[in-house]
C-alpha positions as CSV (number, residue, x, y, z in Angstrom):
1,X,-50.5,0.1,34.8
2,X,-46.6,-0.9,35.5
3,X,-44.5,1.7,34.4
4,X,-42.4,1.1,31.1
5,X,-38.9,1.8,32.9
6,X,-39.3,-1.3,34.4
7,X,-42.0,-3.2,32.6
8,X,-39.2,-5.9,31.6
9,X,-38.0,-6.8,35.0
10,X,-41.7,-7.2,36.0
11,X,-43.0,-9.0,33.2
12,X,-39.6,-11.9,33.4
13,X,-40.5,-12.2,36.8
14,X,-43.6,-13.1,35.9
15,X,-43.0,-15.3,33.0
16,X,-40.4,-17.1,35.7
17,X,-42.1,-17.4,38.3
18,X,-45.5,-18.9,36.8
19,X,-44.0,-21.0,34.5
20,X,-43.8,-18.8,31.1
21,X,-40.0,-19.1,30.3
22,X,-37.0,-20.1,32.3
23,X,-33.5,-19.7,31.3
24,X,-31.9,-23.0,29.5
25,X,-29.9,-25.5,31.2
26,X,-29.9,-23.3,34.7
27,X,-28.3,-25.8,36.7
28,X,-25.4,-25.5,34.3
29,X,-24.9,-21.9,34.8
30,X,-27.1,-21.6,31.0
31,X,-26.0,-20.2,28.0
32,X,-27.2,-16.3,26.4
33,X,-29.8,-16.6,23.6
34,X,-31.2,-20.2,24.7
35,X,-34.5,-20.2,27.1
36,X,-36.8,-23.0,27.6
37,X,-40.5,-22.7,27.6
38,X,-42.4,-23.6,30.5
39,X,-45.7,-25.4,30.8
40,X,-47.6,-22.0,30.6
41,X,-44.9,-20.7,27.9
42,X,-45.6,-23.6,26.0
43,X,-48.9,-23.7,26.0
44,X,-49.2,-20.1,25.0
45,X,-46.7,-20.5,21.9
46,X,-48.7,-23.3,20.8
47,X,-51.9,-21.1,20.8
48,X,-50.5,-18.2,19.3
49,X,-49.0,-20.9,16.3
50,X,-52.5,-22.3,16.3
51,X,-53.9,-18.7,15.7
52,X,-51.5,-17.8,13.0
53,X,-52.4,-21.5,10.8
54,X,-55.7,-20.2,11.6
55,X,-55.3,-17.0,8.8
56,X,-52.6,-18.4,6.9
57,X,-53.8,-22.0,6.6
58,X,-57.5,-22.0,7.1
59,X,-58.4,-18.1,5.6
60,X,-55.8,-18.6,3.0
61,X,-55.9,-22.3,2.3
62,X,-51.7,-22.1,2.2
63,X,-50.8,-26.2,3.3
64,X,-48.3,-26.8,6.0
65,X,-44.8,-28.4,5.1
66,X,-42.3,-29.5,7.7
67,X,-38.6,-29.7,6.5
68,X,-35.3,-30.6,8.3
69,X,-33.7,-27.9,10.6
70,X,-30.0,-29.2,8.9
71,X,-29.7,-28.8,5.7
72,X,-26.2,-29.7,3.1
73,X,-23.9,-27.0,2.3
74,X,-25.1,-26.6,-1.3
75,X,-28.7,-25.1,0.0
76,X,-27.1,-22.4,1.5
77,X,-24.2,-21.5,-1.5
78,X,-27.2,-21.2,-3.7
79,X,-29.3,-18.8,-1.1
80,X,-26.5,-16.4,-0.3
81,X,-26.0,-17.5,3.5
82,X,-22.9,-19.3,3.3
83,X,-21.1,-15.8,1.5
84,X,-22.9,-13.1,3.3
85,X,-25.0,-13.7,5.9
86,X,-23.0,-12.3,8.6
87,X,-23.2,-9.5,11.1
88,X,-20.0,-6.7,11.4
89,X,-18.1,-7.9,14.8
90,X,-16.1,-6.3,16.5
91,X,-13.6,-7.7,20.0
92,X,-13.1,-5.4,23.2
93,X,-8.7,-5.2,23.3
94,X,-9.3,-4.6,27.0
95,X,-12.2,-7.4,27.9
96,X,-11.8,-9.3,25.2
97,X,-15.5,-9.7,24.6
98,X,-17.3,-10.5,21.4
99,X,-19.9,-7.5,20.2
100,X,-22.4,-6.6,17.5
101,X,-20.7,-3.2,16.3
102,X,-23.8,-2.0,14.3
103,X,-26.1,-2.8,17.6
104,X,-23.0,-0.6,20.0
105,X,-23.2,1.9,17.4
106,X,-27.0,2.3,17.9
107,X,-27.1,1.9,21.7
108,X,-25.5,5.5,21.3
109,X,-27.6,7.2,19.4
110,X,-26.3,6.1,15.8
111,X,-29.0,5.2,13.6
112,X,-29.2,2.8,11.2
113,X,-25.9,1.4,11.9
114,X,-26.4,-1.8,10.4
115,X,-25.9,-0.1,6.7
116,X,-22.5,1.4,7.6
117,X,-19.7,-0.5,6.0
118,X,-17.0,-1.6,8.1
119,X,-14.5,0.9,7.8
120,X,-17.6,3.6,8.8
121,X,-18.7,1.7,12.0
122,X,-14.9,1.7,13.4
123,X,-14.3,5.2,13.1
124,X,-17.8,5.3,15.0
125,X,-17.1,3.3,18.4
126,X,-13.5,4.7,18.2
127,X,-14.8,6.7,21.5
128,X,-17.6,4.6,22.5
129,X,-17.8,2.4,25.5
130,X,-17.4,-1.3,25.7
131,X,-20.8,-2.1,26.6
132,X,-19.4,-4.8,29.2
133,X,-16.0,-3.3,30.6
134,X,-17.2,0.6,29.7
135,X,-13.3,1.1,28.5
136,X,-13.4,2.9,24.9
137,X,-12.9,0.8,22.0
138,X,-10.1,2.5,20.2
139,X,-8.4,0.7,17.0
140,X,-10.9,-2.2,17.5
141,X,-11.3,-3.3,14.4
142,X,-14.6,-4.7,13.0
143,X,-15.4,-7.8,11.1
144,X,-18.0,-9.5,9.6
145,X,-19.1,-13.0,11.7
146,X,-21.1,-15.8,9.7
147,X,-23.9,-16.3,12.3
148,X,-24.7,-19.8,10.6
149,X,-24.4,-23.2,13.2
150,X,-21.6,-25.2,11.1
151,X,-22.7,-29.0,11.4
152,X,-21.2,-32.1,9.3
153,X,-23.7,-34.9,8.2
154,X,-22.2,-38.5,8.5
155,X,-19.1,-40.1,10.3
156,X,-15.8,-39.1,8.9
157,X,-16.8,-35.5,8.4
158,X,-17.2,-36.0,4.5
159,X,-20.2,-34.0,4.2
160,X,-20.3,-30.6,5.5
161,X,-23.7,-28.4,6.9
162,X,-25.8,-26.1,8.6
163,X,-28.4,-25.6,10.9
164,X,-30.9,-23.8,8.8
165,X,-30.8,-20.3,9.7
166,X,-34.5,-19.5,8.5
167,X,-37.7,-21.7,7.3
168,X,-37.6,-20.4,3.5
169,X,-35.2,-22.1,1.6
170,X,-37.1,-25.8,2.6
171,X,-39.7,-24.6,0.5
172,X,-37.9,-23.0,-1.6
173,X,-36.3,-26.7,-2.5
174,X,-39.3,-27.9,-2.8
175,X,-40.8,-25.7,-5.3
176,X,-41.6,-28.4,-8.0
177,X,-43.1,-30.8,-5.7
178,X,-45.4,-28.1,-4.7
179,X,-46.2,-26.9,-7.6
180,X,-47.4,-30.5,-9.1
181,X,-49.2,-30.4,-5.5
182,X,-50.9,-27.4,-6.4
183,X,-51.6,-28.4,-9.9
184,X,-49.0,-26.6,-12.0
185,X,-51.1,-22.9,-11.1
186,X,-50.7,-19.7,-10.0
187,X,-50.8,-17.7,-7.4
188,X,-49.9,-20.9,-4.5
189,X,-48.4,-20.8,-1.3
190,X,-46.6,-22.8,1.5
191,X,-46.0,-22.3,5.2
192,X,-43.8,-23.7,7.5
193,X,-43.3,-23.4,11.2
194,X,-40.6,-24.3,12.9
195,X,-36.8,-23.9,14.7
196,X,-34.4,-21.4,13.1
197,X,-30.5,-20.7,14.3
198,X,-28.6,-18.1,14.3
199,X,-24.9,-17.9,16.1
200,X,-26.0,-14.3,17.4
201,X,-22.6,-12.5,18.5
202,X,-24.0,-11.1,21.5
203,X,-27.7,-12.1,22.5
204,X,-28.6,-9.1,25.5
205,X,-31.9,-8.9,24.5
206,X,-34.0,-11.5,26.4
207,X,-36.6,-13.3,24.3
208,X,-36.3,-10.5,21.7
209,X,-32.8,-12.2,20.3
210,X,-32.1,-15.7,20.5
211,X,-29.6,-18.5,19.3
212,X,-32.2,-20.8,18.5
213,X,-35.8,-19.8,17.2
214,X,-39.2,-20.5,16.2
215,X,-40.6,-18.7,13.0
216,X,-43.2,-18.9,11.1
217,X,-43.1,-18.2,7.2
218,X,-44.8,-17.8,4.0
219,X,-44.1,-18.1,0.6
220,X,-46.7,-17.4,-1.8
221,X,-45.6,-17.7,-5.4
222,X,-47.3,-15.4,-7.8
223,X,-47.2,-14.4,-11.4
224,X,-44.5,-11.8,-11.7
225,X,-46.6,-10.0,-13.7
226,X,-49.6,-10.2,-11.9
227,X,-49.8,-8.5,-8.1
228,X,-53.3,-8.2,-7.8
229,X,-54.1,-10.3,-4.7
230,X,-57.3,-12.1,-6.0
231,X,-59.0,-11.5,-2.3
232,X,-57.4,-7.9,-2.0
233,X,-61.2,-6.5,-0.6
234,X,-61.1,-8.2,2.2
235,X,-58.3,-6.2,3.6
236,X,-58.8,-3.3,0.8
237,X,-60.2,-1.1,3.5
238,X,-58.3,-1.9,6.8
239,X,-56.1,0.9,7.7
240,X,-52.5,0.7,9.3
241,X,-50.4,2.6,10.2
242,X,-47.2,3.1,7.8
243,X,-43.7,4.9,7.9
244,X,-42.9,5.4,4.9
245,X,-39.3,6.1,3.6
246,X,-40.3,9.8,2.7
247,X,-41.9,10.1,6.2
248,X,-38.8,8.4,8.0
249,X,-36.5,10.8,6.2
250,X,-38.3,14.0,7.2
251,X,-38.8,12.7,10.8
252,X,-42.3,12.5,11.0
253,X,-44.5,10.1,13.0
254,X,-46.6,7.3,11.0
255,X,-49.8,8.3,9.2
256,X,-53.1,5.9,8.7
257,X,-53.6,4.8,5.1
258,X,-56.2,2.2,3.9
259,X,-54.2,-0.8,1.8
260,X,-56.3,0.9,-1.5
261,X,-55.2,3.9,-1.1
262,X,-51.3,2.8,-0.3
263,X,-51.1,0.8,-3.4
264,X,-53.1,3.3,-5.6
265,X,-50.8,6.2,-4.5
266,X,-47.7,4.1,-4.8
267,X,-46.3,3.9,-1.1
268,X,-47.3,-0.2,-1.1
269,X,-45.2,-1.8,-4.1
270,X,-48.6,-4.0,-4.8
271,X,-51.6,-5.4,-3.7
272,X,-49.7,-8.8,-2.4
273,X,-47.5,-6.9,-0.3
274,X,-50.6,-4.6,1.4
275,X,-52.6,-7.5,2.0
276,X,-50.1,-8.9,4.0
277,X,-49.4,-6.4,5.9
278,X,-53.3,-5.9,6.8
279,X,-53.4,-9.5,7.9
280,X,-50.5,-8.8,10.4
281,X,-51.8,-6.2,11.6
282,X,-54.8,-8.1,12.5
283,X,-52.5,-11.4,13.6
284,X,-50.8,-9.1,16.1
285,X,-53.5,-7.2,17.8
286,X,-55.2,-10.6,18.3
287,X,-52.6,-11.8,20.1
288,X,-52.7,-9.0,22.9
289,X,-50.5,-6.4,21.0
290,X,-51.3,-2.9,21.7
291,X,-52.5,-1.4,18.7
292,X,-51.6,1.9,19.7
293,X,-47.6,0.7,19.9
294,X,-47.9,-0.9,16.4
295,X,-46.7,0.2,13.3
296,X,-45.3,-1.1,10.0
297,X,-42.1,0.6,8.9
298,X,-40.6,0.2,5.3
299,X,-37.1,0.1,4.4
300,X,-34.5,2.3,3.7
301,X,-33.0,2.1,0.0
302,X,-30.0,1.3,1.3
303,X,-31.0,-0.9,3.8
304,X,-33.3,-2.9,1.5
305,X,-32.2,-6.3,0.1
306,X,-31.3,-5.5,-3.4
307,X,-33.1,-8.2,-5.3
308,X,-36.4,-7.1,-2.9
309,X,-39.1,-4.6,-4.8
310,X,-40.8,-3.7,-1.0
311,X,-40.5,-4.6,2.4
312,X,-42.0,-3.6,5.3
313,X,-41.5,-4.4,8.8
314,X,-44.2,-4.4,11.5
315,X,-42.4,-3.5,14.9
316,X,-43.9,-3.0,18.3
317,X,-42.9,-0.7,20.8
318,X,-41.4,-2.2,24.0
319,X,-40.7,-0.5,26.6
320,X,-37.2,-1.9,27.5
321,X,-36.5,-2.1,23.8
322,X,-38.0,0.3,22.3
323,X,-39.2,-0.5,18.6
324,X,-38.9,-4.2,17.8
325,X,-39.0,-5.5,14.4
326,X,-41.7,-8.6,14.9
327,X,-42.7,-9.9,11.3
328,X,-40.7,-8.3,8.0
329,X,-43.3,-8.5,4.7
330,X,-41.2,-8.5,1.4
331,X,-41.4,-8.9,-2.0
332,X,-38.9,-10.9,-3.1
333,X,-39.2,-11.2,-6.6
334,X,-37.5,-14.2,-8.0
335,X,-34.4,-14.3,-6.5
336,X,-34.7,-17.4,-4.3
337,X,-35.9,-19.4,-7.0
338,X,-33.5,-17.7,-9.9
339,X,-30.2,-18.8,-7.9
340,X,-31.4,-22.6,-6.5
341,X,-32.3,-23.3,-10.6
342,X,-28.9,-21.8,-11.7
343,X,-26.8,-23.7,-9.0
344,X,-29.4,-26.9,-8.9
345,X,-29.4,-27.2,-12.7
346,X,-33.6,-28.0,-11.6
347,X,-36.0,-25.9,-13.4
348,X,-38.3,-23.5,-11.4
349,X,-40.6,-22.3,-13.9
350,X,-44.2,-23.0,-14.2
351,X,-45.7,-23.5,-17.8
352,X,-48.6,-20.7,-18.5
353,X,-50.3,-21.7,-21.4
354,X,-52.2,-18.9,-23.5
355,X,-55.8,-18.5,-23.8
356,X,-55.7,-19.2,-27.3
357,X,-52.2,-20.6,-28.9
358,X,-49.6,-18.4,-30.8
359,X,-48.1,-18.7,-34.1
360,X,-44.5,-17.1,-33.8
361,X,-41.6,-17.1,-35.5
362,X,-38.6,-18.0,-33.8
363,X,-34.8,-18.2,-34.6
364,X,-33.6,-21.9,-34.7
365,X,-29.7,-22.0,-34.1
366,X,-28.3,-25.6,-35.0
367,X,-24.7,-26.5,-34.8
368,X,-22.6,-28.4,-37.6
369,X,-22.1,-31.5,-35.0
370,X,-20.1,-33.2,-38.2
371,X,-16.9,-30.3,-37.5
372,X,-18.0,-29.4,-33.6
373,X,-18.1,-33.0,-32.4
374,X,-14.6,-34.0,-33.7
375,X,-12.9,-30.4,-33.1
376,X,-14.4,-30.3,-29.4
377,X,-15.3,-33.9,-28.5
378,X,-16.6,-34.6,-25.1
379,X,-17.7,-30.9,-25.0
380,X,-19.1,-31.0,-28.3
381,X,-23.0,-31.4,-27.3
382,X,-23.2,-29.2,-24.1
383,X,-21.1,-26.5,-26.5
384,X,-23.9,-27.4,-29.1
385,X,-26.7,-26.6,-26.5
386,X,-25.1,-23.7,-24.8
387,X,-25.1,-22.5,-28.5
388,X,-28.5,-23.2,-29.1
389,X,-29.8,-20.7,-26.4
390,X,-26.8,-18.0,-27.0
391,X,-27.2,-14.8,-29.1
392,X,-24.9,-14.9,-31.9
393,X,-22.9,-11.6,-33.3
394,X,-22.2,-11.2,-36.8
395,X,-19.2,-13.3,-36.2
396,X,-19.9,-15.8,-34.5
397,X,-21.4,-16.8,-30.5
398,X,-19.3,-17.2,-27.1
399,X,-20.5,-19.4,-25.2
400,X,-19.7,-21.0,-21.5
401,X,-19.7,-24.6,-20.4
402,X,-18.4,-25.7,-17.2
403,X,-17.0,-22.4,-16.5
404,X,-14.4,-22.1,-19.5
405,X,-16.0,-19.8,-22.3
406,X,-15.9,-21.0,-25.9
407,X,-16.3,-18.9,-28.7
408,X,-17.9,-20.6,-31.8
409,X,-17.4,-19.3,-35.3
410,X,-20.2,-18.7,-37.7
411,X,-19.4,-21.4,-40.2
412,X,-19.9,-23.9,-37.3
413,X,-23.3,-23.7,-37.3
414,X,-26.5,-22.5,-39.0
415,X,-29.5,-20.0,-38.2
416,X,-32.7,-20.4,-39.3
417,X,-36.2,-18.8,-38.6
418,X,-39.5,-21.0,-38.6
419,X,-43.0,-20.8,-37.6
420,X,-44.4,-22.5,-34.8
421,X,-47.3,-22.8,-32.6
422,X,-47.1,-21.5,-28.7
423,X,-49.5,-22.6,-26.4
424,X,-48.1,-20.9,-23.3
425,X,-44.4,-19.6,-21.6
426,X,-42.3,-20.5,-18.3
427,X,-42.4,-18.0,-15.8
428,X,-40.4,-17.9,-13.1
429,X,-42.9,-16.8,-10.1
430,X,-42.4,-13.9,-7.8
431,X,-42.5,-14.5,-4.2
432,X,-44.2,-12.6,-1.7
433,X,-43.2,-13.4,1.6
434,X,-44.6,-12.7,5.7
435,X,-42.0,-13.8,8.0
436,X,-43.5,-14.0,11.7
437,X,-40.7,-13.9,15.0
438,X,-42.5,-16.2,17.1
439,X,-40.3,-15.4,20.1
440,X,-40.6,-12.4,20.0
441,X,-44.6,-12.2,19.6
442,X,-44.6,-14.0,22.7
443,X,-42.6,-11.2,24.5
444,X,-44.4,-8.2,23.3
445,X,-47.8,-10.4,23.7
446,X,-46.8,-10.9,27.7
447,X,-45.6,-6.9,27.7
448,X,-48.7,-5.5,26.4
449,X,-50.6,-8.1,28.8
450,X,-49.1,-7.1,31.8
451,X,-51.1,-4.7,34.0
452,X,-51.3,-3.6,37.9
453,X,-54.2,-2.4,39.5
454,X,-54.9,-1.4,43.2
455,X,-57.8,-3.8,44.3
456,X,-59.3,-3.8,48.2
457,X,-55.5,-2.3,49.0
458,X,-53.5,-4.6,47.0
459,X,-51.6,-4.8,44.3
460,X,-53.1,-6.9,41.3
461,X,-51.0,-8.0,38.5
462,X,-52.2,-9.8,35.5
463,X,-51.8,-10.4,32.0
464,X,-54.8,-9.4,30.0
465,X,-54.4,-12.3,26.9
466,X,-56.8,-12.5,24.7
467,X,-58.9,-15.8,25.5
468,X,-57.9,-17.5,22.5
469,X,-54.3,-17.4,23.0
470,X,-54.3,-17.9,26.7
471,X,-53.1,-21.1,28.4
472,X,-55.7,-21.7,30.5
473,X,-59.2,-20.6,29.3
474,X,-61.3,-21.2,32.4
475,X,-60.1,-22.1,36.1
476,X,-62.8,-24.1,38.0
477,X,-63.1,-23.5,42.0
478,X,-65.3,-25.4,44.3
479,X,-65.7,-22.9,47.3
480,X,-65.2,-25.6,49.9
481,X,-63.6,-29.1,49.5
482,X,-66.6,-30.5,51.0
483,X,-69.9,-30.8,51.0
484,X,-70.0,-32.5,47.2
485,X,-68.8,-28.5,46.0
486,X,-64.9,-30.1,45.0
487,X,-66.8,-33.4,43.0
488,X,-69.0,-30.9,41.0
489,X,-65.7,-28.6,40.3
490,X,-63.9,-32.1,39.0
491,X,-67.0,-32.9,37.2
492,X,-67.1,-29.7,35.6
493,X,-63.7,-29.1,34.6
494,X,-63.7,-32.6,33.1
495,X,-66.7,-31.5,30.8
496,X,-64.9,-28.4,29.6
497,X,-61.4,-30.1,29.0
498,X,-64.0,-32.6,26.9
499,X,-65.3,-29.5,24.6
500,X,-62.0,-28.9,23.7
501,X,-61.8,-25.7,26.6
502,X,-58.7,-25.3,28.3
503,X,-60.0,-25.8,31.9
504,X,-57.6,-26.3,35.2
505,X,-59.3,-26.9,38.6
506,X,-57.7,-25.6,41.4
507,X,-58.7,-25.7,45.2
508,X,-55.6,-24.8,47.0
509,X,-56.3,-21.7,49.5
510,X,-59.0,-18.8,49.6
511,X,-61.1,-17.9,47.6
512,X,-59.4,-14.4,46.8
513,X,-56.0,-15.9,46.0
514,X,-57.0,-17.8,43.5
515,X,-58.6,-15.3,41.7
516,X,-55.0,-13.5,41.9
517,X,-53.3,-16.4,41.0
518,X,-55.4,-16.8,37.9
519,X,-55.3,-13.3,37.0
520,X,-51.5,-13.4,36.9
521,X,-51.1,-16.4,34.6
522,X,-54.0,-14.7,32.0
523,X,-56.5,-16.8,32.4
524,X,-59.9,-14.9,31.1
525,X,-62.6,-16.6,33.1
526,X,-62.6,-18.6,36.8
527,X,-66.0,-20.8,37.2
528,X,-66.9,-21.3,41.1
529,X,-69.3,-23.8,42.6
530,X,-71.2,-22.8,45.9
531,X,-73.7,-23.6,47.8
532,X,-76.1,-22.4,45.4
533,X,-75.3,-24.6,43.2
534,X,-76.6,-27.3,45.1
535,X,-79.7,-25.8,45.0
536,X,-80.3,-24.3,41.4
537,X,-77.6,-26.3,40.0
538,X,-75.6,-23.1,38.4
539,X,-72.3,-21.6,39.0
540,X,-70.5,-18.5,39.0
541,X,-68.5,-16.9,35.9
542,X,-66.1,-14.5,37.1
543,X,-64.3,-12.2,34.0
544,X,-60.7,-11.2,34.6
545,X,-60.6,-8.1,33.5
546,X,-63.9,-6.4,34.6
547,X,-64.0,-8.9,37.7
548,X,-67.8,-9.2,37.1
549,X,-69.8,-12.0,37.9
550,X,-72.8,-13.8,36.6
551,X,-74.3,-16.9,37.4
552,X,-74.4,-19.7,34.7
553,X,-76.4,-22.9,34.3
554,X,-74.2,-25.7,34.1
555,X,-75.7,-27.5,31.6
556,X,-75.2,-24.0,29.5
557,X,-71.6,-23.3,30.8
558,X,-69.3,-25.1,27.9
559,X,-71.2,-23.2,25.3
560,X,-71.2,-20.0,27.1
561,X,-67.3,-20.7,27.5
562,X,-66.9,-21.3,23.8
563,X,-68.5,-17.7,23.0
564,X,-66.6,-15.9,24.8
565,X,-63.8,-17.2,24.2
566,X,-64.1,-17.0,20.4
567,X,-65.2,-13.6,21.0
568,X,-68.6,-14.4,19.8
569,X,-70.3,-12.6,22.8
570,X,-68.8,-10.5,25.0
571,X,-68.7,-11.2,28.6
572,X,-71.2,-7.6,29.8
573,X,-73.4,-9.6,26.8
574,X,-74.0,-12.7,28.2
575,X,-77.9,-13.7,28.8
576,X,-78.8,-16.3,31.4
């Protein structure tokens, strides 16, 4: 195996040189936090997409949305970003670069920078090095840095906005279209995968923090008073391993716990939440992660978004990096949906009705519109309404409209108390949502891939993907180009690419060196045609990682493909 001290530069060279990922606009010199995928890279991030829809939107039955990557101004007063999302900057005074302080911070040894105000992460890289100059930072001072793309939609720049710095808040918006889509019931969820953008201060991380993004998102709306995931025994019994806050604060490794047993002892907030983090687990490890440098951390109170009940992070250990966050799993309660109804005016509420309907009494309060209309005229009937869902003192109510707070005397309006019938309530759904890093599951998929062997005195590299993400499935060889071997190998690759196998032929040198080039792009199986083939009309299936061999019947070879790349037999397994 490589060794992890240098695992990175091995890998990138790699990914470069077959194609994976190339730096973005490198005839321009390229810019940090931008790459470009190449035909490989983009086949693999399509296959790893494909094999995320495959839980979340053939297991689950969540539909697929697609929404703009700009969105106006007002999305993003309502969801926080345009008043806090910002990282705590701070500028070099003898460089003059631009720095994440929190990340600086951490580099040396500081952890959890990230929750240190301001003030607190100056006095820390008082001493510290610049990271590019290595002069100490001194009196730097630290600031906070929107990391939002500022955009204007229009000519005459009349209408201001942003490139959308996450996936959510399109579903989000569309919360009533989706519930009449899902016939006005809970729980329902949405997904959505697509670019994200974030003005990163100081992107050093390679694939692991970018500019521009792909992510893939949830949001499943459930009953807030209801976290019992209705297909919670599916995953009831999976076990993952979980650093709790207790266990972080003690400094103590992660311990295995089934998802039951996490929620029935507390350390899970709900069965939602432990669900989804089972289902990650298995995402990830069928992508090529390494189980064994897998864990799911939760977060610190003070770290914790305060409107979230639980979160948990699932981060893989790199060994440039160290631990990566890769996918964050949080209960959001109802936050999202609270603040786009309060500044949208649109109602975000879905109508429960009761098993059997209610008689209630309820307090009626009804203004005296012949003194309120006159006394406050164009105000008089949003004063009226306002009133109408206010809690009156002894007194009389205050009430606000348009921002400028009214208070109403008693004599201006009466209270009265009837019976009704209740069929149901609005509820205002929780919202459980898996966030997935695309990016970055391609990096730690290539990482954990990557391995070197000595074979016949050389040094064989490849990258172990499982066959279901990799972008090419089978490479066909004909031994020689003559004979009628190469028009069999055409033929056959043809008939794979046909069954939907992701076949390449290739004919270009020895034998030998084709099996090494395969090997190094991850592709799991090679099919060769020989003279025997002629004869008995089978081929040869070679398997990259054990570099067995078995002979095939052609007629048998797409099916036999199929199988093991679905995992459906294993390759020591097959029967000819």
């Amino acid at each position: 195996m490589a060794e992890t001290s240098d695992i990175y530069e091995k890998v990138m060279e790699v990914a470069r040189r077959r194609g994976f990922v190339w730096p973005s606009s490198e005839i321009y010199g390229s810019v940090a936090g931008f790459i470009d995928y190449g035909p490989l890279g983009a086949m693999l991030k399509r296959n790893v997409e494909n094999l995320w829809r495959s839980f979340y939107v053939f297991q689950e039955g969540y539909y697929e949305i697609e929404c703009p990557t700009v969105g106006n101004e007002a999305i993003f007063v309502a969801s926080g970003h345009v008043k806090e999302f910002a990282d705590k900057m701070v500028q070099c005074p003898h460089c003059g670069e631009y720095l994440r302080a929190d990340h600086i911070a951490e580099e040396n040894g500081i952890e959890n920078a990230g929750t240190l105000s301001a003030e607190a992460l100056q006095a820390t890289l008082y001493e510290l090095p610049c990271p590019s100059c290595k002069e100490p930072l001194g009196e730097a001072g630290v600031f906070a840095f929107n990391l939002m793309f500022e955009t204007t939609i229009g000519p005459g720049s009349q209408r201001k906005g942003y490139l959308r710095p996450e996936t959510a808040q399109g579903i989000f918006t569309d919360f009533p279209r989706l519930l009449r889509f899902y016939r006005d019931k809970l729980p329902f969820g949405a997904v959505q995968i697509g670019k994200s953008y974030r003005n990163e201060i100081s992107p050093r991380q390679g694939m692991i923090r970018l500019r521009e993004f792909s992510q893939a998102e949830a949001e499943i709306f459930v009953h807030p008073e209801c976290k019992d995931h209705p297909a919670f025994d599916r995953y009831a019994d999976y076990t993952v391993p979980l650093l709790t806050i207790a266990r972080q604060l003690d400094g103590q490794e992660p311990a295995a716990m089934t998802m039951r047993a996490a929620v029935s002892e507390g350390v899970i907030a709900n069965e939602y939440v432990a669900y989804y983090i089972a289902l990650t687990h298995r995402i990830l490890t069928a992508i090529g992660v390494d189980a064994d440098k897998l864990r799911f951390r939760q977060h610190l109170t003070d770290e914790r978004a305060h409107y979230a009940a639980d979160c948990w992070d699932a981060e893989v250990y790199s060994g440039r990096f160290g631990w990566v966050e890769i996918v964050g799993i949080a209960d959001r309660t109802n936050y999202d949906l609270r603040s786009h109804a309060a500044h949208s005016g649109t109602s975000m509420t879905v109508f429960m009705p009761y098993d059997e309907p209610k008689r209630v009494v309820k307090r009626r309060i009804v203004a005296d519109m012949g003194v309120l209309g006159p006394q406050y005229r164009g105000k008089a009937k949003a004063i009226a309404d306002a009133l109408a869902a206010s809690e009156p003192g002894e007194d009389g109510a205050r009430v606000t409209v348009d921002g400028e707070e009214f208070f109403i005397p008693a004599d201006l309006y009466a209270v009265r108390e009837e019976e009704v019938e209740v069929r149901g309530e609005e509820v205002m759904p929780h919202v459980i949502e898996p966030s997935y890093g695309i990016d970055r599951m391609i990096y730690v998929a290539l990482e954990h891939s990557y391995a070197e062997e000595e074979v016949e005195g050389e040094i064989r590299k490849v990258l172990r993907f499982p066959p279901a993400v990799a972008p090419i499935q089978a490479a066909v060889f004909p031994l020689m180009n003559r004979d009628g071997l190469d028009d069999i190998a055409q033929t056959i690759t043809e008939r794979l690419t046909q069954c939907r196998i992701l076949a390449q032929y290739d004919d270009s040198g020895a034998i030998g060196r084709r099996y090494r080039r395969q090997d190094e792009v991850g592709t799991p199986f090679a099919v060769t045609v020989d003279y025997d083939t002629l004869e008995d009309n089978t081929v040869t299936v070679r398997d990259r990682d054990s570099m067995e061999q078995v002979r095939v019947p052609i007629e048998r070879l797409p099916e036999t493909l199929s199988a093991l790349i679905s995992g459906a037999v294993a390759f020591r397994n097959i029967r000819v």
